[in-house]
N, CA, C and O of each residue as an XYZ file, in Angstrom:
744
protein
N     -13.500    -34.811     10.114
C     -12.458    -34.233      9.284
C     -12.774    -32.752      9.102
O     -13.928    -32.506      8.752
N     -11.766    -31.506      9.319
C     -12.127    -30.598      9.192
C     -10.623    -29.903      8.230
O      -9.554    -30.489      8.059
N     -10.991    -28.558      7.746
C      -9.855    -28.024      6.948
C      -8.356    -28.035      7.437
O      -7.392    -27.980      6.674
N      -8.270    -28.131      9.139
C      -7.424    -27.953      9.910
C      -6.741    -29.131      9.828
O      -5.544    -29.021      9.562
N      -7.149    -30.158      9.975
C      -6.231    -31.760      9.723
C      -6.162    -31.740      8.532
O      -5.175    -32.459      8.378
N      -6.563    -31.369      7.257
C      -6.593    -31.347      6.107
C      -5.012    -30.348      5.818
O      -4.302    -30.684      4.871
N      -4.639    -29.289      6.605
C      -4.005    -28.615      6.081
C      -2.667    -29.248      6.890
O      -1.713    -29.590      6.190
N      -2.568    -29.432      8.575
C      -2.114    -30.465      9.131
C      -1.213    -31.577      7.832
O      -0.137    -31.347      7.281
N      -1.835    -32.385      7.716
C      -1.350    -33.138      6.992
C      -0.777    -32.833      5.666
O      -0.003    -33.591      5.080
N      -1.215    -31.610      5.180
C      -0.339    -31.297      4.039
C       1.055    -30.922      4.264
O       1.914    -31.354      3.496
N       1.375    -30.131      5.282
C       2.681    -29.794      5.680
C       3.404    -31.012      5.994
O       4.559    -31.217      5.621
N       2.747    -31.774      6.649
C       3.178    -33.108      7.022
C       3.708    -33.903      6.558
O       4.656    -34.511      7.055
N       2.978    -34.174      4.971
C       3.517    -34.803      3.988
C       4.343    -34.074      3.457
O       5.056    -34.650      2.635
N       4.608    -32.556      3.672
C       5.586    -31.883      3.167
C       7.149    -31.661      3.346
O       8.112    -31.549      2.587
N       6.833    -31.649      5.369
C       7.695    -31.445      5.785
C       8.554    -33.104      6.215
O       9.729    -33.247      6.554
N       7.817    -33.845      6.099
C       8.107    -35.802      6.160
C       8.697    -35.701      7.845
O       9.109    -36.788      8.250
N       8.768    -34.809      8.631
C       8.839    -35.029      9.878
C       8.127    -34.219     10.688
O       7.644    -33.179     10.238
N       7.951    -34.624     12.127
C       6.634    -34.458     12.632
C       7.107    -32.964     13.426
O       6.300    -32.037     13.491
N       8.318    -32.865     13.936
C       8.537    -31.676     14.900
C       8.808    -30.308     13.559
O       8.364    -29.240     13.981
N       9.384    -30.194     12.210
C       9.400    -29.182     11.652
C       8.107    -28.812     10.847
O       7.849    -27.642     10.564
N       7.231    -29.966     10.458
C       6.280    -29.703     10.449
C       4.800    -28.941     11.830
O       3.897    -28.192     11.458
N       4.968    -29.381     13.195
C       4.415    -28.316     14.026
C       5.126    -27.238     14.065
O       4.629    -26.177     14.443
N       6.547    -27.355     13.635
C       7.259    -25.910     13.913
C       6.514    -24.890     12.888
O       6.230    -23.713     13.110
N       6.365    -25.348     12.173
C       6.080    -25.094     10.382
C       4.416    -24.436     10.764
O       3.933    -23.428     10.248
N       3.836    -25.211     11.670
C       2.303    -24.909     11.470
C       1.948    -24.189     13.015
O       0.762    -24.014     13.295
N       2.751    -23.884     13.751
C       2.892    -23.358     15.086
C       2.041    -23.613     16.273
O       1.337    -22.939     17.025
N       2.384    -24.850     16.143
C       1.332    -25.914     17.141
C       2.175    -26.911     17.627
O       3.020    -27.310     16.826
N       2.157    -27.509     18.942
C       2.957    -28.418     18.931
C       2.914    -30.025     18.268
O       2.042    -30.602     17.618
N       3.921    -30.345     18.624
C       3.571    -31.846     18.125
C       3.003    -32.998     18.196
O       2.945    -33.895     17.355
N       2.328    -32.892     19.881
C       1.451    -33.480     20.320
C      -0.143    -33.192     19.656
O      -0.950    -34.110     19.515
N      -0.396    -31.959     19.333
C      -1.238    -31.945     18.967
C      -1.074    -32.399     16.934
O      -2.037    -32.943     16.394
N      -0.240    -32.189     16.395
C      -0.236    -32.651     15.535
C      -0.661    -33.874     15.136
O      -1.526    -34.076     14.284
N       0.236    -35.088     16.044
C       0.144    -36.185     16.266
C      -1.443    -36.519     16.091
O      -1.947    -37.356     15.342
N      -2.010    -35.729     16.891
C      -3.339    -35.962     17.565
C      -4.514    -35.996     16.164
O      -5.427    -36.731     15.786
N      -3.886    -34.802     15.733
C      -4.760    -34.757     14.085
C      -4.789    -36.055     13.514
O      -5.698    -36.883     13.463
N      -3.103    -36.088     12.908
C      -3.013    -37.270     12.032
C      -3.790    -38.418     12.495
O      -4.541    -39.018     11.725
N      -3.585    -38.875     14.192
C      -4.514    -40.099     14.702
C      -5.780    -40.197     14.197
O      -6.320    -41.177     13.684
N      -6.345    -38.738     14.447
C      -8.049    -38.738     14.306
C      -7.986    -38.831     12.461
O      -8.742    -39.706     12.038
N      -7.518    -38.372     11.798
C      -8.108    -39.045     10.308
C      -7.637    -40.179     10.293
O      -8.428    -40.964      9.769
N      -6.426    -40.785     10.724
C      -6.396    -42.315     10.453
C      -7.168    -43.026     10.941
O      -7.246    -44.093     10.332
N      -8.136    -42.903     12.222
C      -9.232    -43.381     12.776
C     -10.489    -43.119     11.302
O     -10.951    -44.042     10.632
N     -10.780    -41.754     11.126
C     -11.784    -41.378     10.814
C     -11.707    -42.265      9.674
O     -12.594    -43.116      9.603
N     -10.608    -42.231      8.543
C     -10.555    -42.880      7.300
C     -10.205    -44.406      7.436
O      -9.760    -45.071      6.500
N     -10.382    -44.756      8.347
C      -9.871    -46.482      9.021
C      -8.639    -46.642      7.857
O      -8.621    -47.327      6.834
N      -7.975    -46.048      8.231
C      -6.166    -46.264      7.201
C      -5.167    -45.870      7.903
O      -5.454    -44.937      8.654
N      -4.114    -46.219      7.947
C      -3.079    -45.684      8.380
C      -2.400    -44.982      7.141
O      -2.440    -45.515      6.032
N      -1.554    -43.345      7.433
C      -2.006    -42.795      6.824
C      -0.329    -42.663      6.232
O      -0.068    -42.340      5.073
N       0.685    -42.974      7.257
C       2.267    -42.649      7.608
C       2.753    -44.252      7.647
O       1.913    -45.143      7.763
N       4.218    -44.545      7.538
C       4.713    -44.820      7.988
C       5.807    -44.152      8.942
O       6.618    -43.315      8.547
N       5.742    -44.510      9.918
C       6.649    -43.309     11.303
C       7.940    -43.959     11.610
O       8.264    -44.595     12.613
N       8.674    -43.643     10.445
C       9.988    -43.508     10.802
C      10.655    -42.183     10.596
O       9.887    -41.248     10.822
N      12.038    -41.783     10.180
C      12.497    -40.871      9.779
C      13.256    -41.308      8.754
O      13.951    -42.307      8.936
N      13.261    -40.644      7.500
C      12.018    -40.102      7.226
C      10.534    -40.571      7.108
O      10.397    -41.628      6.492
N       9.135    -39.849      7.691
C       7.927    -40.358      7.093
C       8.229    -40.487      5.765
O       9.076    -40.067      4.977
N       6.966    -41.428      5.765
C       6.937    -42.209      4.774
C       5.277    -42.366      4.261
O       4.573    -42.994      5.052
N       4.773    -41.983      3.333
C       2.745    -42.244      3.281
C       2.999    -43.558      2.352
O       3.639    -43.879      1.350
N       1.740    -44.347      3.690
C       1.261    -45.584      2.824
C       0.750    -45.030      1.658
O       0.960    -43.840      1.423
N       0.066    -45.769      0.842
C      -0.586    -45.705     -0.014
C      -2.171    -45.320      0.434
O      -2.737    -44.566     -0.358
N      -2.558    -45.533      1.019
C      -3.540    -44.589      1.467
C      -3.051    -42.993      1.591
O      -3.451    -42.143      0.795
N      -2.222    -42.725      2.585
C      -1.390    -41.561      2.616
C      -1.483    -41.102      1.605
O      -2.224    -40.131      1.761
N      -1.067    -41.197      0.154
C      -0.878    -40.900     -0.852
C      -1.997    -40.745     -1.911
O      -1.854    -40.167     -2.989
N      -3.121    -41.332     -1.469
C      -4.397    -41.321     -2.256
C      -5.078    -40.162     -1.565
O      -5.901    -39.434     -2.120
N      -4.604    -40.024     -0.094
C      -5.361    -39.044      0.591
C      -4.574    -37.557      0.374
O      -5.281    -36.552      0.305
N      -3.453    -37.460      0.292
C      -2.517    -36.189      0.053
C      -3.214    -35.674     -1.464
O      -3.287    -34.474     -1.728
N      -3.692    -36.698     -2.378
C      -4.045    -36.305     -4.017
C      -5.540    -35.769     -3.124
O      -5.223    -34.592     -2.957
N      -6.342    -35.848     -2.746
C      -7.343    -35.662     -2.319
C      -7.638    -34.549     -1.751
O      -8.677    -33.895     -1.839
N      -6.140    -34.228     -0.816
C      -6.191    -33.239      0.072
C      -5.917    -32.115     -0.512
O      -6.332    -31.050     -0.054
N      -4.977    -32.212     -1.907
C      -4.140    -31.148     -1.970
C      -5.448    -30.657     -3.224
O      -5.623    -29.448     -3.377
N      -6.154    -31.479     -3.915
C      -7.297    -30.533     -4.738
C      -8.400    -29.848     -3.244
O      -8.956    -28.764     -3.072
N      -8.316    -31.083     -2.426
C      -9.578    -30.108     -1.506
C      -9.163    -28.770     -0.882
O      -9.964    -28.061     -0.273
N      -8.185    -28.536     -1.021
C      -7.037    -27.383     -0.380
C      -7.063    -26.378     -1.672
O      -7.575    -25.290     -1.410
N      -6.500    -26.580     -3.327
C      -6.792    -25.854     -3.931
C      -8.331    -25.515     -4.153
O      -8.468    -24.352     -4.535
N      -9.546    -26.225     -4.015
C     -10.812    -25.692     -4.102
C     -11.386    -24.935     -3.406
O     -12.373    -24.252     -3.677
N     -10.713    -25.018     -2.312
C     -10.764    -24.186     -0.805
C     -10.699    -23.021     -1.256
O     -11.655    -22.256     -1.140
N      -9.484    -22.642     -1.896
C      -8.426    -21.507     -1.738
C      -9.292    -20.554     -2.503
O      -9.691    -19.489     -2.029
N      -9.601    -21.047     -3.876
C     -10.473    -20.984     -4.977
C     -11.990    -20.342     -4.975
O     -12.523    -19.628     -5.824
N     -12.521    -20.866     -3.674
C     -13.801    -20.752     -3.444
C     -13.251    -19.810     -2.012
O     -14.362    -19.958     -1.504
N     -12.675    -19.179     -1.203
C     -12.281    -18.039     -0.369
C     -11.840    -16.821     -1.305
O     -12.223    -15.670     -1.095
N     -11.170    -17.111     -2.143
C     -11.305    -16.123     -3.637
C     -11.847    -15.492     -3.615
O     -11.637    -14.337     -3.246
N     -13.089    -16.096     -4.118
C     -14.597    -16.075     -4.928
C     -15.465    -15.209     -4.159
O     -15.968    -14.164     -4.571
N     -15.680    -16.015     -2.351
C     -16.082    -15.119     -1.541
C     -15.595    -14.015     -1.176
O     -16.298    -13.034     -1.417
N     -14.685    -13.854     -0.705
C     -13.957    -12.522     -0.834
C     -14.553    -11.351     -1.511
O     -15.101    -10.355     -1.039
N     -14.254    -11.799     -3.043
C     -14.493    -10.644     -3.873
C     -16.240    -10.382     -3.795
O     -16.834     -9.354     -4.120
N     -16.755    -11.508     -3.322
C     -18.346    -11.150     -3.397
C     -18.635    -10.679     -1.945
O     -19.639     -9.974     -1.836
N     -17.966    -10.930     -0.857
C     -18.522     -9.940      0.036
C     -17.391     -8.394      0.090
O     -17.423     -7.652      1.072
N     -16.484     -8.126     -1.085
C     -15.834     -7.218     -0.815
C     -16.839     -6.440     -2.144
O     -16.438     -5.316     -2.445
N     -17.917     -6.886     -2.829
C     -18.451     -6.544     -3.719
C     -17.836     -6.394     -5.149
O     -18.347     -6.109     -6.232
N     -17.112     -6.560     -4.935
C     -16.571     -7.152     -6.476
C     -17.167     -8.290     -7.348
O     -16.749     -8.466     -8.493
N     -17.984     -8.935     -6.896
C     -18.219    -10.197     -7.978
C     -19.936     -9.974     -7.116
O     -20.236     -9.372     -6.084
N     -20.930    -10.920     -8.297
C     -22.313    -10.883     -8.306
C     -23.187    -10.844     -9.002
O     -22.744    -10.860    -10.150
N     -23.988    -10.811     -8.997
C     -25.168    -10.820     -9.805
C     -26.596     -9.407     -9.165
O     -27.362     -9.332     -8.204
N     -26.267     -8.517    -10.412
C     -27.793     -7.687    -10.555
C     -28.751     -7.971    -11.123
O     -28.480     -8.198    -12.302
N     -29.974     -8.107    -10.859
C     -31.597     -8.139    -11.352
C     -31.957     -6.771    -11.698
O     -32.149     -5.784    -10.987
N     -31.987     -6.885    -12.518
C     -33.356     -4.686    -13.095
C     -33.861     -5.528    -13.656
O     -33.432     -6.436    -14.369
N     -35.532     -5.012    -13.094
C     -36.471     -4.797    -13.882
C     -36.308     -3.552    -14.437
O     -35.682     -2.628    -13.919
N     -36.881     -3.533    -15.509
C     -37.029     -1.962    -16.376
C     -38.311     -1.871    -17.765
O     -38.528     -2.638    -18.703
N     -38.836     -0.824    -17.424
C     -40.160     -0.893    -18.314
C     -39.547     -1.190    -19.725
O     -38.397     -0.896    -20.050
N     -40.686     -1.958    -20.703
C     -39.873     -2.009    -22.122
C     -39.395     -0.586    -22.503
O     -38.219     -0.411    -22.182
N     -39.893      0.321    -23.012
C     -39.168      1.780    -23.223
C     -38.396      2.664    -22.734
O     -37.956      3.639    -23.344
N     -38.104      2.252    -21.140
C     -37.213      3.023    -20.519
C     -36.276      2.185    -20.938
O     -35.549      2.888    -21.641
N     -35.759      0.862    -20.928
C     -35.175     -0.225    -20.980
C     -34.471      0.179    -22.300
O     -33.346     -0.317    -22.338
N     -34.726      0.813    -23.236
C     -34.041      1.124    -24.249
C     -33.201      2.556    -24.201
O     -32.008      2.605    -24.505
N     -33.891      3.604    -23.825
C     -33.617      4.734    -23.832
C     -32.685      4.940    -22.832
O     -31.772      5.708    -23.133
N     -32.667      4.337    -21.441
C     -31.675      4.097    -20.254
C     -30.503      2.985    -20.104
O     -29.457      3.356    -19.572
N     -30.594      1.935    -20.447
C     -29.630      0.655    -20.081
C     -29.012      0.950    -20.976
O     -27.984      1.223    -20.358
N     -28.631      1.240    -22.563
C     -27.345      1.190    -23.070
C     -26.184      2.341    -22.606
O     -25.003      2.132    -22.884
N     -26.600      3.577    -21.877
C     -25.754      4.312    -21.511
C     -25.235      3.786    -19.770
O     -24.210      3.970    -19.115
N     -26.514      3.083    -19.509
C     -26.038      2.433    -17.937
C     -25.233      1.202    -17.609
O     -24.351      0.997    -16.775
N     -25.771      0.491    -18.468
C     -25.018     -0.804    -18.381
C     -23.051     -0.702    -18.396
O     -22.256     -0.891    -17.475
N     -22.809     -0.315    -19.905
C     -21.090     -0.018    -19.848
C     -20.847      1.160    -18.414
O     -19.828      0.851    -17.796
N     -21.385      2.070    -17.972
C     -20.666      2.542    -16.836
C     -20.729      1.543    -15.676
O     -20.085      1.256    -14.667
N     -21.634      1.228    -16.216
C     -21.891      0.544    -14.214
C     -21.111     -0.923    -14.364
O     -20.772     -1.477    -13.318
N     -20.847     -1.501    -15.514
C     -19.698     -2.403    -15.828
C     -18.003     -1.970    -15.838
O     -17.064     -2.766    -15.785
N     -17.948     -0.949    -15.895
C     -16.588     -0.323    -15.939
C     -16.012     -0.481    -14.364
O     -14.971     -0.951    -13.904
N     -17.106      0.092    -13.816
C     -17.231     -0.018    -11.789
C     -16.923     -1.398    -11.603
O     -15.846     -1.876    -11.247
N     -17.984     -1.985    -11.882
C     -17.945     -3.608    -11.446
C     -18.367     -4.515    -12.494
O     -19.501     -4.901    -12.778
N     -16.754     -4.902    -13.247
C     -16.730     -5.980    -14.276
C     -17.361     -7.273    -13.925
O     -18.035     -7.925    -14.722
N     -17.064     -7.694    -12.436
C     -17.649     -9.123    -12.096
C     -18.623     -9.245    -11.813
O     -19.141    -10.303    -11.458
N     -19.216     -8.014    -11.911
C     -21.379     -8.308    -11.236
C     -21.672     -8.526    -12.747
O     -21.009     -8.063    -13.675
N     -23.035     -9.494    -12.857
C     -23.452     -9.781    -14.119
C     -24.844     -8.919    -13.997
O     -25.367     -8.767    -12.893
N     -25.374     -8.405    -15.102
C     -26.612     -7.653    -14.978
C     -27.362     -8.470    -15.965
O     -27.207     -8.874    -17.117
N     -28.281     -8.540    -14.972
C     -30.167     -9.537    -15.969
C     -30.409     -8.792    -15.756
O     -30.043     -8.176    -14.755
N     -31.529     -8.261    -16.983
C     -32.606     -7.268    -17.304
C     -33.739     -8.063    -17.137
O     -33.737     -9.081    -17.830
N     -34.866     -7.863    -16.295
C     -36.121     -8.499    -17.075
C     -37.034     -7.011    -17.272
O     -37.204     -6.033    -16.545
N     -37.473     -7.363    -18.528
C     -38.441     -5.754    -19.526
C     -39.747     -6.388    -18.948
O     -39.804     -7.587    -19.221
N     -40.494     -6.066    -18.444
C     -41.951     -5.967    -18.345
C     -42.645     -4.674    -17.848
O     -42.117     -3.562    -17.844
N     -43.843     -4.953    -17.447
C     -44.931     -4.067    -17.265
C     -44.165     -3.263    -16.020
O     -43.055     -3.520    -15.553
N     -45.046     -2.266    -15.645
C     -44.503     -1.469    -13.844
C     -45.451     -2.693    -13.194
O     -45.064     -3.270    -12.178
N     -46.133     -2.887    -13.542
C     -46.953     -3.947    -12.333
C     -46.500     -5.064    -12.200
O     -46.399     -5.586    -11.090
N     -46.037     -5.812    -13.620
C     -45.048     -7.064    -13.550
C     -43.736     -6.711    -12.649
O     -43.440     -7.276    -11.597
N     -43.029     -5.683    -13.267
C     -41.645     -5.283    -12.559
C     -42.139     -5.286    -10.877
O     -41.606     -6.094    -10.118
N     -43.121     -4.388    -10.400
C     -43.014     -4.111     -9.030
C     -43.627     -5.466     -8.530
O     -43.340     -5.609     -7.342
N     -44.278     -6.382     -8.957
C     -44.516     -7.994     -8.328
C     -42.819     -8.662     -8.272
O     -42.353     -8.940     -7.167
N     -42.172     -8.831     -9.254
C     -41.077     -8.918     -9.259
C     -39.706     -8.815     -8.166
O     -38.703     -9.488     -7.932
N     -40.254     -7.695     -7.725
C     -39.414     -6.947     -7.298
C     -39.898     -7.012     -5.369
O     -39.142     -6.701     -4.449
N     -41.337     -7.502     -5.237
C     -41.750     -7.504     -4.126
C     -41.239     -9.050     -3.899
O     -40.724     -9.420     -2.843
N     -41.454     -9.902     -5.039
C     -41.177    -11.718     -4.710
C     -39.596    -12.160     -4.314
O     -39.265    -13.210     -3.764
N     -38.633    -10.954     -4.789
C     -37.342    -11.270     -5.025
C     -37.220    -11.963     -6.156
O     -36.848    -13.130     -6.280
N     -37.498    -11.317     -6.855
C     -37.590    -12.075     -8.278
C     -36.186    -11.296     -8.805
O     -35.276    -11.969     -9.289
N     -36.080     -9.879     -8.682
C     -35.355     -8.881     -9.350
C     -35.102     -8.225     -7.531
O     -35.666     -8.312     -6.440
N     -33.541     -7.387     -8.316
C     -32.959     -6.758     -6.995
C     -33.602     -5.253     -7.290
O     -34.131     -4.827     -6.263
N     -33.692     -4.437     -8.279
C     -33.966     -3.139     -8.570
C     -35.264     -3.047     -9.255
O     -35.865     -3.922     -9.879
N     -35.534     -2.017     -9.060
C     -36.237     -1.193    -10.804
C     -36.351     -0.019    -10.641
O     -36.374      0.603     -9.579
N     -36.446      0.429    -11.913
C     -36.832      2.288    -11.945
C     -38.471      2.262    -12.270
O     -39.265      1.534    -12.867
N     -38.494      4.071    -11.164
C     -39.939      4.318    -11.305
C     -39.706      5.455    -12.752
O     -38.600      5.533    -13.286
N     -40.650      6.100    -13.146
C     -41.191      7.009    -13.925
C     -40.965      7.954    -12.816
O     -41.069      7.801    -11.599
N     -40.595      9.077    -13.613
C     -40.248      9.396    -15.064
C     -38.489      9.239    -14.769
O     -37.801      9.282    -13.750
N     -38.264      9.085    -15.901
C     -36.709      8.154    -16.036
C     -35.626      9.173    -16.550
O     -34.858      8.974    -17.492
N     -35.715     10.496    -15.627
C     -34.641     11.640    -15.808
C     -33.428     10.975    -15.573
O     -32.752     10.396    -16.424
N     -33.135     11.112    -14.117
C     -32.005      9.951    -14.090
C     -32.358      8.976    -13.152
O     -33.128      9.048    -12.194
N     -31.190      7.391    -13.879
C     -31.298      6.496    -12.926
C     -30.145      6.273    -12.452
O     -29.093      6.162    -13.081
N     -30.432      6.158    -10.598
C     -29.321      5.862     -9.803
C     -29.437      4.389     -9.210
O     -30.340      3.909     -8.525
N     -28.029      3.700     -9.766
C     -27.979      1.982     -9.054
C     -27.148      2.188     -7.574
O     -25.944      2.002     -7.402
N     -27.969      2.549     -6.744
C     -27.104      1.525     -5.326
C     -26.904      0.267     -5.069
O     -27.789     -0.414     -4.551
N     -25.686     -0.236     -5.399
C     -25.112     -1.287     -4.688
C     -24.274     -1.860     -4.246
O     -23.261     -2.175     -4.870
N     -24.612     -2.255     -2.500
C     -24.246     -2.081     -1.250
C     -23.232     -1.220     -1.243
O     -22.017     -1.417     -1.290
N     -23.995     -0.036     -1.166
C     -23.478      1.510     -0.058
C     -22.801      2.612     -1.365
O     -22.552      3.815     -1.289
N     -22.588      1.361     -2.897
C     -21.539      2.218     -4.008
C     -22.332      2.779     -4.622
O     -23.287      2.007     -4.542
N     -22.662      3.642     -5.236
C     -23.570      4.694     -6.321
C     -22.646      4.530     -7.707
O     -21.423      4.596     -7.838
N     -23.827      4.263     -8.808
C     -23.041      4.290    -10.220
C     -24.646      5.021    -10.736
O     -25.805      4.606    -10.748
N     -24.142      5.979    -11.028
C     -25.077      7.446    -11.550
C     -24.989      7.441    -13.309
O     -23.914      7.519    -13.904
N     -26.086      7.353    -13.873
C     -26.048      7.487    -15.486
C     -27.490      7.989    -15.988
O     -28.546      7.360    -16.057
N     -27.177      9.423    -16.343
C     -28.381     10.123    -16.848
C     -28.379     10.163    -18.301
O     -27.400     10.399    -19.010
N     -29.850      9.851    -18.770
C     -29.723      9.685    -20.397
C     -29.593     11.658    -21.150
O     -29.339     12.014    -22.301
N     -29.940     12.631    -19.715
C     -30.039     13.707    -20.256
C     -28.245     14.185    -19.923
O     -27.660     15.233    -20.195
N     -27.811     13.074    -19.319
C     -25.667     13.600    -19.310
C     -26.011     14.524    -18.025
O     -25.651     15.648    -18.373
N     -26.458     14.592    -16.892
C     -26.257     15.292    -15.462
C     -25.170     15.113    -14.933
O     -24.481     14.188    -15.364
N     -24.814     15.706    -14.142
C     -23.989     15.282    -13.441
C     -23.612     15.525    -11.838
O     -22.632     15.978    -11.247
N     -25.075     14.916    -11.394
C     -25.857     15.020    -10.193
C     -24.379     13.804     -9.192
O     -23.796     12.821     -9.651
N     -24.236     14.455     -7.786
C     -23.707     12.967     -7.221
C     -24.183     12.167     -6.679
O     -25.214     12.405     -6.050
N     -23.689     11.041     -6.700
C     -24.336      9.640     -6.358
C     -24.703      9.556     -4.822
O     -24.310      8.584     -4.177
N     -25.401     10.491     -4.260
C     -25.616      9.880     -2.859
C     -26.645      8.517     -2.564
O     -27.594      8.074     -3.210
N     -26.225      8.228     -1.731
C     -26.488      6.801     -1.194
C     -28.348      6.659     -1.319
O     -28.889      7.219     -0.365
N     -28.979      6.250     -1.956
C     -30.033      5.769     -1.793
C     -30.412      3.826     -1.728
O     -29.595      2.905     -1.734
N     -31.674      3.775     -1.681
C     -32.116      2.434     -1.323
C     -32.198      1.510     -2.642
O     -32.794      1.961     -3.620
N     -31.621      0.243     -2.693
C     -31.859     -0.332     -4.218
C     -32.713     -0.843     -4.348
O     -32.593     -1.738     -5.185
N     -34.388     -0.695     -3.584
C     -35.645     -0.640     -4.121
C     -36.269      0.792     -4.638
O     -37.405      0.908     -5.098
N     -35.562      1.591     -4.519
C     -36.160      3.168     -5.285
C     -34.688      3.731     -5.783
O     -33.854      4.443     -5.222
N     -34.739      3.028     -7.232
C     -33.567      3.046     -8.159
C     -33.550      4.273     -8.913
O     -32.511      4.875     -9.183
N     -35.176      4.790     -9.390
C     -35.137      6.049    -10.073
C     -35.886      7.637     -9.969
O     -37.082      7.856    -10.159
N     -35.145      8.356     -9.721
C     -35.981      9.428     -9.406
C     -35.902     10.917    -10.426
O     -35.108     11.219    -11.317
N     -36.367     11.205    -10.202
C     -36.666     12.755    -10.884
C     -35.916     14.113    -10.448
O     -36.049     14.366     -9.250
N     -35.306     14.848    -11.040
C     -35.038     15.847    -10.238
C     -35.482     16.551     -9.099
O     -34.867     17.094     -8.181
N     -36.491     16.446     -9.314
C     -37.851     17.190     -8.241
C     -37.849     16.413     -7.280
O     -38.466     16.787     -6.282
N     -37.129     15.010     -7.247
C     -37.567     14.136     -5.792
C     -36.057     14.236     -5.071
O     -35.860     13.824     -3.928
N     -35.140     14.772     -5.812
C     -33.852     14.589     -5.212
C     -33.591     16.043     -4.680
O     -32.547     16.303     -4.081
């Protein structure tokens, strides 16, 4: 069973005949046919009655309720991906030392949420030696080094720039394992 007989058969049951339904799905009807056979094999049911108009057994009909949530979860979850490989949706890790972590994340967090409402940001506060173990295990996606003039978040390829001294340096593209730098390094 694959999404393709799954969707197959939704038109199917939609269209209750077999030639406006391939017209409908731009395939012929032989191969249509061919679908419906293989899940009525696969699900040992017959799935139609084949007259005009079709007609779904009751299997048919247990399987259309079946099909048509596995079709909306589909749709639902291509959504979802979408927006996460178009970078819209996700999840950020910072590590951040306890004291930078105060003096930096409340002016960073709301910008870099304004950019991207659907990424969620975890903080974990520890040591630089905890953070950079962290950060070597994949524990955390970022952290900032010292000294914490400004910090720049790359992520994938977007720059969201927030200096606690108000700069207004531009965001060129750096690496999101060397999140923070100094004037002097840029």
């Amino acid at each position: 069973m694959n999404f393709h007989s799954l969707d197959y058969f939704l038109v199917l049951a939609r269209e209750k005949n077999f030639t406006r339904a391939a017209e409908a799905l731009h395939i012929t009807q032989q191969s249509l046919s061919s679908h419906i056979a293989g899940l009525e094999k696969e699900l040992g049911c017959t799935l139609l009655v084949r007259r005009t108009p079709l007609e779904l057994t009751y299997a048919g009909r247990t399987f259309l309720r079946y099909a048509e949530s596995i079709g909306q979860t589909r749709q639902a979850m291509e959504r979802e991906f979408c927006d996460i490989s178009e970078n819209q949706k996700g999840e950020l890790r910072v590590g951040i030392a306890y004291t930078r972590g105060r003096a930096i994340m409340p002016r960073l967090i709301p910008a870099f949420q304004r950019q991207y409402p659907n990424v969620e940001i975890t903080l974990l506060e520890g040591s630089n030696d905890a953070i950079q173990k962290a950060l070597l295990s994949g524990g955390i996606d970022l952290h900032t080094r010292s000294p914490a003039w400004c910090l720049r978040i790359t992520i994938w390829s977007t720059s969201c720039c927030a200096c606690p001294m108000g700069c207004s340096r531009s965001a060129a593209s750096t690496s999101t394992r060397t999140a923070a730098r100094s004037p002097r390094e840029t």
